[in-house]
C-alpha positions as CSV (number, residue, x, y, z in Angstrom):
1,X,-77.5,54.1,199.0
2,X,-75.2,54.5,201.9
3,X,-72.8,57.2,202.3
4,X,-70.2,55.7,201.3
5,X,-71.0,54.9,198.1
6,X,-72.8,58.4,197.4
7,X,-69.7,59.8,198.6
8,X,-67.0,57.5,196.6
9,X,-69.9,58.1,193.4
10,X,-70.0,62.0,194.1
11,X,-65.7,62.0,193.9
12,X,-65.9,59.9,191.0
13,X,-68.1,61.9,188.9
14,X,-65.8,64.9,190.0
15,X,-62.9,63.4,189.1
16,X,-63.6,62.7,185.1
17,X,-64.5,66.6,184.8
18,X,-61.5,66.9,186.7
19,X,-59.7,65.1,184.2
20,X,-60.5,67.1,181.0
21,X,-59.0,70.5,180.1
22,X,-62.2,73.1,181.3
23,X,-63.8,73.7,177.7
24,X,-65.7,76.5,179.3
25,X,-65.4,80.3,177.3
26,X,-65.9,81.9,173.9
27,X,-64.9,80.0,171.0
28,X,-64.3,81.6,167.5
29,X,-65.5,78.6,164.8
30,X,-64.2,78.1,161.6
31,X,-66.8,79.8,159.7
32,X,-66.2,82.5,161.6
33,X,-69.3,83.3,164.2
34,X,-68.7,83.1,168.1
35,X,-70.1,80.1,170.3
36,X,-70.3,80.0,173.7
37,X,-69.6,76.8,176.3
38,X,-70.7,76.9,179.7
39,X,-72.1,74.7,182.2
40,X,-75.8,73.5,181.9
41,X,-77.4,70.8,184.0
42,X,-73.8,68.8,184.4
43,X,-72.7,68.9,181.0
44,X,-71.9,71.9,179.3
45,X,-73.9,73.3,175.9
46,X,-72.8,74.9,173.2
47,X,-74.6,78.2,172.2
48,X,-74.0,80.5,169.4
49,X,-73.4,83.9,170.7
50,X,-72.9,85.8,167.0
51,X,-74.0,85.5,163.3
52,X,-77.4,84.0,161.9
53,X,-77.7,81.4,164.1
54,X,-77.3,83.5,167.2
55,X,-78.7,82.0,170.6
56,X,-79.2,78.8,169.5
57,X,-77.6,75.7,170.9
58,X,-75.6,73.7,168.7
59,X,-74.3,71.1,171.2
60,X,-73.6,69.4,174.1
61,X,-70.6,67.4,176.2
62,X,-69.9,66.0,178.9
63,X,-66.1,65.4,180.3
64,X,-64.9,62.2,179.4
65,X,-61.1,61.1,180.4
66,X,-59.3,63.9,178.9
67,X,-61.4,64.9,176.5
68,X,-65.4,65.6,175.8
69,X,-68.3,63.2,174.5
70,X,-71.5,64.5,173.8
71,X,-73.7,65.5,170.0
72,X,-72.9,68.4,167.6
73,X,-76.0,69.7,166.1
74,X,-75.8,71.5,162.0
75,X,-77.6,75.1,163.0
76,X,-77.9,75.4,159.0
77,X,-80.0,71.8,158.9
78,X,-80.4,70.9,162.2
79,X,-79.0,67.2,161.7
80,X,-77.4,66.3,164.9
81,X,-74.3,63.7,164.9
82,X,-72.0,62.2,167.8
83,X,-69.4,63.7,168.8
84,X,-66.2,64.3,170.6
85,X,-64.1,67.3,171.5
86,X,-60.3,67.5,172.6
87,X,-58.6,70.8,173.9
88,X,-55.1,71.7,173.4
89,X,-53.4,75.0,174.2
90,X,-56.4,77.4,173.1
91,X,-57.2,75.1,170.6
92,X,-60.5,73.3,170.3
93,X,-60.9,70.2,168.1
94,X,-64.6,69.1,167.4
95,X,-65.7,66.1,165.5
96,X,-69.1,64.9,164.9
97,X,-70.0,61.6,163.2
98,X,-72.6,60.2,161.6
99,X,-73.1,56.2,161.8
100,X,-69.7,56.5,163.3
101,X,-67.9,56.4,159.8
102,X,-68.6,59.3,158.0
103,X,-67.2,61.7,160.2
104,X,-66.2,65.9,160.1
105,X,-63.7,67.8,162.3
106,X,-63.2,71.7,162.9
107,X,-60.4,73.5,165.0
108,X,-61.9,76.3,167.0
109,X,-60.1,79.0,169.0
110,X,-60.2,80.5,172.4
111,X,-61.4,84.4,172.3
């Protein structure tokens, strides 16, 4: 590959995580525990820092457009869906889907 096109490929790719809100920090979840998001091998996992399920990572995105893609994984059954996140204010909006229909949202909030 030339370059030019690793270059133009390199600014695009930094450009889409440019374009999403940085998701990064502690999050406090509905049910109540602490996760944590932070960069790992250029997405960014999701890892829960308090409660039962400490340690364990429960998902992972990657910026796309102005939001997040990625999969949610249940740390009480360990079912993993598809899903998306959106950030607004300190504000974070998670859904996870399974067969793309039947599909389950929680807010969480910045610490």
């Amino acid at each position: 590959m030339s370059r030019m096109m690793l270059s133009a490929l390199a600014s695009l790719l930094m450009t889409g995580a440019a374009l999403a809100d940085p998701i990064e920090g502690s999050w406090k979840t509905e049910a109540g525990p602490t996760a944590a998001i932070a960069p790992c091998g250029g997405s960014f996992c999701v890892v829960m820092k308090t409660g039962k399920y400490v340690g364990k990572q429960i998902g992972k995105f990657t910026a796309s457009g102005d939001g997040y893609t990625g999969t949610m994984t249940d740390p009480q059954n360990d079912k993993t869906y598809t899903g998306s996140a959106s950030l607004k204010g300190s504000s974070l909006r998670l859904t996870g889907c399974a067969l793309k229909i039947l599909c389950k949202s929680q807010t969480w909030s910045r610490m």
